[in-house]
N, C-alpha and C positions, 0 to 999 in steps of 0.2 A: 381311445383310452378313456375308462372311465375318470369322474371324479375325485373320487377316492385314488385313482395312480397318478393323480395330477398333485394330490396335497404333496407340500414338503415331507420327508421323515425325520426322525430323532427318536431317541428312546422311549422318551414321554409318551409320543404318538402313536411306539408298538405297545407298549402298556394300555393307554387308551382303545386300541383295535383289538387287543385280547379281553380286555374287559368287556367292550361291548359285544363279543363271539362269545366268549361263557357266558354272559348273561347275569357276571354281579351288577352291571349297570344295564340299563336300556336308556340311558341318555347323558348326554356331560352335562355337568355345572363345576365353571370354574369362578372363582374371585381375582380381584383386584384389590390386596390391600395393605394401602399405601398408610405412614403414619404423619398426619399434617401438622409435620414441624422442620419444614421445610420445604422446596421448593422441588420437584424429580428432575434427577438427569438421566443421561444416556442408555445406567444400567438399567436405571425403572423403566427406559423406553423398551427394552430386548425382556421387560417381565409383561408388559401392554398388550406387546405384539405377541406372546406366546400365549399370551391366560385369553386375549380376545380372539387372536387369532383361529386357537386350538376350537375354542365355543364356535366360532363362524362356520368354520371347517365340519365341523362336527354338526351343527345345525343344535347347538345347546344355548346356555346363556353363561352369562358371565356379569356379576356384578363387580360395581365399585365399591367397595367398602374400608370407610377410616378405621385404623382401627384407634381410636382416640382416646387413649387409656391414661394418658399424662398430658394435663393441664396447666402444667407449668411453662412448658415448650410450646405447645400446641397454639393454633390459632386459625381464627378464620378465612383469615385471606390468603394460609394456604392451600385451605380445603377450594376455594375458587380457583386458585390457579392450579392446583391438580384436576379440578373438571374441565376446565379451559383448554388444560393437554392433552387430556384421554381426547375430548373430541375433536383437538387441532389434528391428533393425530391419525386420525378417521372411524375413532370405534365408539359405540355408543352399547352402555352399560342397560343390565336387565331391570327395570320398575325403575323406582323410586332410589337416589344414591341410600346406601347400607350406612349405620355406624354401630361399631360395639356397644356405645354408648348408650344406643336403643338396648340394650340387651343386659343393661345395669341391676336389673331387678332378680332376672333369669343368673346370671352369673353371682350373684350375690346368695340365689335359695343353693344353686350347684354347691359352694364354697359353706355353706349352713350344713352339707349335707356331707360333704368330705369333713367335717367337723365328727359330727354324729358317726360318722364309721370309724372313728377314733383316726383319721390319716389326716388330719389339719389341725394347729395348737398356735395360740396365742403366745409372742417368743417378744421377750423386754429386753436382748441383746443391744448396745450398742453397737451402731457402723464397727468399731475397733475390735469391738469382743465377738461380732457376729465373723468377723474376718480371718481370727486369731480361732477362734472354736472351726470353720467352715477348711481346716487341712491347705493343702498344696497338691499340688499337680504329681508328685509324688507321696505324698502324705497324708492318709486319710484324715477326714473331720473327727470330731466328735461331738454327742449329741447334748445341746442346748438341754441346759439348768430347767426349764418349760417344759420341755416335749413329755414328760410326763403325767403334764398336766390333765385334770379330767375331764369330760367331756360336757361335764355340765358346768364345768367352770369357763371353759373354752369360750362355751357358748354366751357366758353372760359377758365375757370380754370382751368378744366379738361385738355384742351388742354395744355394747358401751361405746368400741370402734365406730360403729354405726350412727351410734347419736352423738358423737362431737363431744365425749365425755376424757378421749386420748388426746396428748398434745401430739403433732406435727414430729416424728420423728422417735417418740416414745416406744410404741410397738409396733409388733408386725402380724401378719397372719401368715404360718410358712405349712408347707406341706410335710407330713412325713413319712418319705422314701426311707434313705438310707445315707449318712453319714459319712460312709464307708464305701459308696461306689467310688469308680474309678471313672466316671460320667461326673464332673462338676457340678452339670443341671438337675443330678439327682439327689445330691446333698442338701436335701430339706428347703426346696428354695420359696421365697417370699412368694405369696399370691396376693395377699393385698397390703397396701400401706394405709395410713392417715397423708391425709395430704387436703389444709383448707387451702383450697383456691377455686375461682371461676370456669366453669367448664364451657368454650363456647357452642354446646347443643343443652347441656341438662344443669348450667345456672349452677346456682350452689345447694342444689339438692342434694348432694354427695357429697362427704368428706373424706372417705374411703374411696384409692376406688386398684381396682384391680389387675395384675402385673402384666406385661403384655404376654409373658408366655400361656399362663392360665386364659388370657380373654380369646386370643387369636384361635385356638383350640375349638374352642367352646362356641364362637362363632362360626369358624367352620363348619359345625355341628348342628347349627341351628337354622342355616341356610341351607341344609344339604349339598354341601358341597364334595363333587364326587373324586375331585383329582384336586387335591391340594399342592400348589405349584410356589415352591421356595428357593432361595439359591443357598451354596453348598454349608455357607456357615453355619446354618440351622440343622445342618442333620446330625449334631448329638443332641441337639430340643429336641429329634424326632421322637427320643426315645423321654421325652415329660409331656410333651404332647398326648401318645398314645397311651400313657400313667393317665392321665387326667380324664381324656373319655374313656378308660376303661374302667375308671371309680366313679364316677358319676351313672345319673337313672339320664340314660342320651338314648333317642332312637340310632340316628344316624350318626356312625365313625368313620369321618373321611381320611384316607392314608395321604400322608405328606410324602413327596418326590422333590428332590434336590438335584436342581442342577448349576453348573458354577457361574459365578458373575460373574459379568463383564470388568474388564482391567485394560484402559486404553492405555497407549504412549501418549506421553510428555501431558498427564492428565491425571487430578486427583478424585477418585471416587467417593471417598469417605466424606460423610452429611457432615462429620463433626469438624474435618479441616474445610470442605464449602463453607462452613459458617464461620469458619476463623477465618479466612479469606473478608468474606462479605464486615464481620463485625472489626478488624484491625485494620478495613478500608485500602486494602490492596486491590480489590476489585469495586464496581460502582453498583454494588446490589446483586441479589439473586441472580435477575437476569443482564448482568456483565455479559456482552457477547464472546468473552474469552471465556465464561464460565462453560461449563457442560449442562450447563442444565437445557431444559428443550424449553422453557421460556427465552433464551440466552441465543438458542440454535433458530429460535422463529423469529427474534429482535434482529438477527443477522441475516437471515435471507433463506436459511435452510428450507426447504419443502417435506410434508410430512412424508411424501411418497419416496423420498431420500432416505429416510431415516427409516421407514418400514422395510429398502432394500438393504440397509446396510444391517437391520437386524437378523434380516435374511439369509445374509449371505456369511454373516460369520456364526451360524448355527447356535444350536442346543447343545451341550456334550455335562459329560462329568467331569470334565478333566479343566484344572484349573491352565488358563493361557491370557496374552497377554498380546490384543487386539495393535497393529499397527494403525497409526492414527489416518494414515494414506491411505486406509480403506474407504475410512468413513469422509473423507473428502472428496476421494473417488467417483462415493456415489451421491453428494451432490452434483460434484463436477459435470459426470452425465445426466443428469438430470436435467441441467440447467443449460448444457451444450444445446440438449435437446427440446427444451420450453421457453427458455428464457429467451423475450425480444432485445436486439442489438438496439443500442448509444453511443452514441460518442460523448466523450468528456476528456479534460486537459488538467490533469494537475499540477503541472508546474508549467504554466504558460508561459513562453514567450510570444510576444507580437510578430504575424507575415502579411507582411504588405507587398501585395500584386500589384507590379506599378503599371500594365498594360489591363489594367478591369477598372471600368467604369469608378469613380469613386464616388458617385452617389444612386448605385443601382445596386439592387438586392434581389438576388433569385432564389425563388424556391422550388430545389431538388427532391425530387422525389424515390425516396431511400427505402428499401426493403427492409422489415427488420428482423427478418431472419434469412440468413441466406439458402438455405434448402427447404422450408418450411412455408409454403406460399399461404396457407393458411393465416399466416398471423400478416398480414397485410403489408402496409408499404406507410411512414409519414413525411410527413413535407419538413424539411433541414434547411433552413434560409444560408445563402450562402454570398459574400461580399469582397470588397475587395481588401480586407485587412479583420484577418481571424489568429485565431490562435493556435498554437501549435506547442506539443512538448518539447521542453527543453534540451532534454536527451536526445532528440530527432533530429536534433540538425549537428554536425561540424562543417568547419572551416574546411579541410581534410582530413579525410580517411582513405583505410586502404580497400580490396576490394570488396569485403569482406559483410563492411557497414551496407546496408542495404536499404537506406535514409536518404533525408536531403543535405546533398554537400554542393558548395558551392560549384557552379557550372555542370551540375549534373540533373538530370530527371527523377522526377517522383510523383506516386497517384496519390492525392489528397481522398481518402476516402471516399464513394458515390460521389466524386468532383470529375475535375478536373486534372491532366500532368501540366505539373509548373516544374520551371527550374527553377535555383537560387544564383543570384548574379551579386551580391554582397548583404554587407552584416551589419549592425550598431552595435557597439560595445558599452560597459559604465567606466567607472575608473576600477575597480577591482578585474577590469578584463572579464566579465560576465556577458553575453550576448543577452540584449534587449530586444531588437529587432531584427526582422533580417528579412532583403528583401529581394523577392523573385517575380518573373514573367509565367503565365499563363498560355497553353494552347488550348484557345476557345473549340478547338474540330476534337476535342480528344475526351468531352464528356460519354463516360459510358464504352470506350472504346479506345485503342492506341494509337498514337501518333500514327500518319498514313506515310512517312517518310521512311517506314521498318525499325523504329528506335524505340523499343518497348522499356518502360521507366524499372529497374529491378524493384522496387519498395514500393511500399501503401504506410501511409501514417495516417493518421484520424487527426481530427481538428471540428474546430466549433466559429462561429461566425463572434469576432471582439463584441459588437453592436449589441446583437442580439442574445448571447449566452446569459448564462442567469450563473450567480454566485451559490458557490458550493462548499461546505466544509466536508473535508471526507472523512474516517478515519479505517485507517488500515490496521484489523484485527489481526493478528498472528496468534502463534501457542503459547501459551501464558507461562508454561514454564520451558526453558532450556536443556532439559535433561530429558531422557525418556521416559526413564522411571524416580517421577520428583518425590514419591509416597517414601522410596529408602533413603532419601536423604535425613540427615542428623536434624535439618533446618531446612524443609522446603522453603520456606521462603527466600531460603538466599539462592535460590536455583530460577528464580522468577525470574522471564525475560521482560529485561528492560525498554525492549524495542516490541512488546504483544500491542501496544496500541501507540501509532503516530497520531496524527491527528492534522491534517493540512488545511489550513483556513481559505488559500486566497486559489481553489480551483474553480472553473469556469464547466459549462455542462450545457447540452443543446435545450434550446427551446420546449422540445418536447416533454422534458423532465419536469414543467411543472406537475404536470396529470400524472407522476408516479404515486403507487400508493404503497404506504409502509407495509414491508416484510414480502414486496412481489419483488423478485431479483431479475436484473438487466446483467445482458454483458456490455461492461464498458469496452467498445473495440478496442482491442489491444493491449487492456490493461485487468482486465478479472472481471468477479462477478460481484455487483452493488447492491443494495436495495436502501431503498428511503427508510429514515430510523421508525419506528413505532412508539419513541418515547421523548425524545427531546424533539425541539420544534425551535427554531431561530424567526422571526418575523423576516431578516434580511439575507437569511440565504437557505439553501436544504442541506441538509444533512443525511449524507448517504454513507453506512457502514460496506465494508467490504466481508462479501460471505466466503469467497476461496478466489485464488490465482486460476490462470491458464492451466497452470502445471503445479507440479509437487517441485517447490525448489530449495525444498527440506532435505531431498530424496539425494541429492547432490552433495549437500553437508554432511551429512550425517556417513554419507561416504569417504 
């Protein structure tokens, strides 16, 4: 099988294959571009993997480019953490990163030049009166008091635009199509504003600066880009887009292709509710690991070759859908089944004291940590006579069912030993404190030799030796599947997406973990050390997904 019948398909990629068979291209250039006023999630990550992956595939390039056209929102430390994602997530952009902003001069003579062909006019409308003139969805506009302005008045308004001569809000510079279309984005729309503020690439050399519909265009145009790759909300821009390079003096007109964006469950996509979130402090920042964003998804343990499978696998289409969120846990789940070394850890401890083991000797077991995977070696688990054990794991009695320690029965302490439990310590709330069993020294590695094989494995950590843990257990931040139709997302927020357990206990070897590499805690899901908070007197390990989907149950 060649190369080419090894690639994915999608529509994009028979468009792209017939392109390069006629012969309008002889090579792909796609872009990346993001705008840094904010932080990308999951749906930028399914634009990453198609505009990089398409260039890879294709043997083309693909840059990154901001397109940085508002200065009010905008800033630099999210232009950092959008590069920090593109290459967490494995792909590396063509030269130097892009910005529109480079291109302030160029889009500025374009917009001089739609001036002069009489199809751009200087318009003194009010927000209220631009709104009230600009029609309804059934009711066409009508054309702005201005628009019959002349061209050489245009042009010295413009200017004056240009040199800081307009207040903030005063004018505008709009295009003129047509009033009367039944295309919204063709009703004469703004190309530039006045706007004083700080640009963080080009300072306050500008006070004008230009709309993103006009810039993104025009930069496309300017980088040669051959497949211009958007999702579906843009495709009536498509038709101001191709208004714009078809009025301007452009070599290259790249065609825009729209395909639909991602819509997970029980997850909000929209940049402008993410940031109501992050600003009304419902969440602890951008990267909240309950956010979606992939700073949020690498804070918690995700791996990027997770997230390239799960963009994978739920393709390309036209067709607007509405992604189960048990996909995309799915495939870290395997991912992690599959890389991730085994721990033990205890979070809600109680004390097991072996009263037939030594009580001042301490062994170190040597533990695999992965059980199919000999590759990732084997570490040393001190092990004594009084460790800890979860709560949950033991009763007094149970029926057959429970597959733990109860008292007078058998059980494998994880790469141990089987102990039984021979009784318990209680407090005055009737809480078990301790609880304590006998050892069979002949059964490490191996079963009792009398024929009595222990039904259960429970995990445990040595009391002595474990090291102090805070966990917290991330869940889905909101309760509902789809929190976007609610009246008031916010009151659909689960109130249980983050616990937070202070007094867990964790094996010796978790010092050496490093932030955002995930473990499976045995028996209880998958960890990883935080990458942002930092305690002196214990770690801190966020939880990145369960065993299983135990969502899949509910929701049934």
């Amino acid at each position: 099988m060649s190369e080419a019948e090894k690639r994915p398909t999608n529509f994009i990629r028979q468009i792209i294959d017939a392109d390069l068979e006629s012969g309008k291209h002889s090579s792909v250039q796609t872009r990346f571009p993001p705008e840094p006023n904010g932080f990308l999630h999951i749906g930028h990550a399914k634009s990453i993997c198609l505009n990089f992956g398409i260039a890879q595939d294709y043997k083309g390039l693909c840059n990154l480019r901001f397109d940085d056209t508002n200065p009010e929102k905008e800033d630099i430390d999210f232009v950092n953490s959008i590069e920090e994602d593109v290459k967490w997530l494995g792909f590396e952009w063509s030269g130097e990163t892009h910005y529109s902003s480079q291109y302030f001069d160029k889009l500025h003579g374009f917009a001089v030049e739609l001036i002069e062909k009489g199809l751009a006019y200087v318009c003194f409308l009010n927000a209220d009166e631009a709104r009230e003139y600009r029609g309804t969805l059934t009711a066409p506009g009508k054309n702005s008091p201005y628009r019959d302005t002349s061209v050489e008045e245009n042009l010295a308004l413009f200017a004056k635009m240009k040199n800081g001569e307009c207040k903030d809000g005063e004018c505008v510079l709009r295009a003129k199509i047509d009033m009367t279309s039944s295309f919204m984005c063709l009703r004469d729309p703004i190309l530039y504003r006045v706007r004083f503020a700080h640009h963080h690439q080009t300072g306050n050399e500008w006070c004008i600066y230009p709309m993103y519909d006009f810039t993104h265009c025009l930069s496309d145009a300017i980088e040669g880009i051959t497949h211009s790759l958007c999702t579906l909300e843009f495709q009536d821009n498509r038709r101001l887009y191709d208004w714009v390079l078809e009025n301007v003096s452009i070599e290259v007109t790249p065609h825009q292709y729209e395909f639909s964006r991602l819509n997970l469950e029980y997850t909000v996509l929209s940049k402008r509710k993410l940031q109501m979130l992050v600003e009304e402090n419902l969440v602890n920042g951008w990267d909240d690991p309950r956010m979606p964003t992939i700073a949020a998804f690498r804070r918690r343990g995700y791996t990027p070759g997770s997230l390239r499978e799960f963009t994978k696998r739920i393709g390309v289409t036209k067709m607007d859908n509405t992604v189960e969120i048990g996909v995309l846990e799915a495939c870290i789940r395997e991912d992690l089944n599959d890389n991730a070394p085994r721990a033990m850890a205890v979070l809600d401890p109680i004390k097991l004291v072996i009263e037939n083991y030594p009580a001042d000797q301490v062994e170190q077991l040597t533990v695999k940590n992965h059980p199919s995977d000999e590759t990732q070696g084997t570490r040393i688990v001190p092990f004594a006579a009084e460790l800890y054990i979860e709560a949950e794991d033991f009763r007094e009695e149970a029926n057959k069912k429970y597959k733990r320690l109860v008292i007078d029965k058998a059980v494998r302490l994880r790469g141990a030993y089987v102990i039984t439990a021979t009784r318990c310590d209680k407090d005055s709330d009737g809480n078990v404190t301790t609880v304590y069993c006998t050892y069979n020294e002949d059964t490490l590695g191996k079963n009792p030799t009398d024929g009595t094989k222990p039904k259960g494995v429970i995990h445990w950590v040595a009391a002595q030796q474990s090291l102090d843990a805070e966990v917290r257990l991330y869940d889905r931040l909101f309760n509902v599947a789809n929190p976007a139709a609610e009246e008031d997302f916010n009151s659909v927020i689960n109130e249980d997406s983050l616990i937070t357990i202070s007094g867990a206990k964790v094996e010796p070897s978790l010092v050496n973990a490093k932030p955002e590499h995930a473990f499976q805690f045995e028996r209880l899901g998958y960890f990883c050390l935080d990458n942002k908070d930092v305690k002196s007197d214990k770690l801190i390990f966020n939880r990145t997904v369960g065993l299983r989907d135990t969502w899949a149950k509910t929701a049934n």
